[in-house]
C-alpha positions, 0 to 999 in steps of 0.5 A, a space after each residue: 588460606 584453608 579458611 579462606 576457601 570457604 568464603 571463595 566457594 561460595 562467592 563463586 557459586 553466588 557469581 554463578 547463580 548471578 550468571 544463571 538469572 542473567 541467562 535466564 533474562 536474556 533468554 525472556 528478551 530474546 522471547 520478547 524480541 522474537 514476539 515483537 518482530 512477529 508483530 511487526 511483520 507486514 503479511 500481504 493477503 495477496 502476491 503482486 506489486 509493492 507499491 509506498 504510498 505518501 503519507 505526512 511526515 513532519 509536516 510534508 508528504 513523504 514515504 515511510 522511511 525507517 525510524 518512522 511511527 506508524 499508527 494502527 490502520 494508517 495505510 503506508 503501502 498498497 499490495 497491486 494486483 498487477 493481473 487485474 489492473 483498474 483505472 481509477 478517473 474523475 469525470 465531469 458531473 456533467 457527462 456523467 449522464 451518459 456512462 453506463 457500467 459495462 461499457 467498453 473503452 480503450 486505454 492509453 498511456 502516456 509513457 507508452 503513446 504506441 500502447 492501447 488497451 481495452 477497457 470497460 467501466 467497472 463503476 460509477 461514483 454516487 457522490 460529486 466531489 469538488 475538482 482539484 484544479 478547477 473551480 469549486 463549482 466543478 464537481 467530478 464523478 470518480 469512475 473505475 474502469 477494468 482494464 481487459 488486457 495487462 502488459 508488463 510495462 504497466 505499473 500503478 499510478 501511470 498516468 493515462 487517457 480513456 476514451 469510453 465508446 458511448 455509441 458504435 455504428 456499424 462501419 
């Protein structure tokens, strides 16, 4: 037995040494873990309103679920700013003649028709694209408008009706 414990000593301190390199590539999975988790974290440059965006998952449209791939600068949601809201609209080529940036409008929205805010055209298209439900020789103009007042029921994509006052007479 005495001869044996030699060969035992050191068949323990071999599992031990075994022991230590597993601790030590455990601790550079954990390292590794911590980095990817780092790189895999979605920082927004502004606070506001989370909101997915579809995007095509097998063939349809589809938010991005868990287990999804995502490819570098593919958008899958949007931050809103919800103190600073905007409209985004197509209008016909044809009236587009007669909007001037600047000017002023009113807002509605169709799941609130007693809500109405005052808003102003921030922007006006360059470039006529081809309308989606209407003939293809109907372009439409994209146009921004500002809304000038929030309200905490308005979150993005409601569907909405904007009037743009073209002209004002007095009474």
């Amino acid at each position: 037995r005495l001869a044996e414990i030699n060969y035992i000593k050191t068949s323990e301190e071999a599992d031990l040494r075994y022991a230590g390199l597993d601790l030590q590539e455990a601790k550079v999975e954990l390292r590794r873990a911590r980095t990817n988790v780092d790189k895999l974290l979605v920082k927004a440059p502004i606070s506001g309103m989370t909101v997915m965006m579809n995007t095509f998952r097998n063939g349809s449209l589809g938010q991005v679920r868990e287990g999804d791939v995502l490819w570098r600068g593919q958008p899958f949601m949007q931050v809103v700013d919800t103190s600073s809201m905007v409209v985004n609209a197509r209008l016909n080529q044809v009236d587009v003649e007669k909007l001037r940036i600047g000017m002023k409008a009113r807002a509605r929205f169709d799941a609130f028709p007693e809500l109405e805010l005052p808003a102003h055209v921030y922007s006006i298209g360059t470039v006529a694209k081809a309308a989606r439900f209407r003939q293809e020789y109907v372009t439409e103009v994209p146009v921004t408008l500002k809304l000038e007042r929030t309200d905490p029921r308005i979150i993005p994509d409601l569907s909405v009706r904007v009037e743009v006052i073209l002209e004002r007479q007095p009474e």
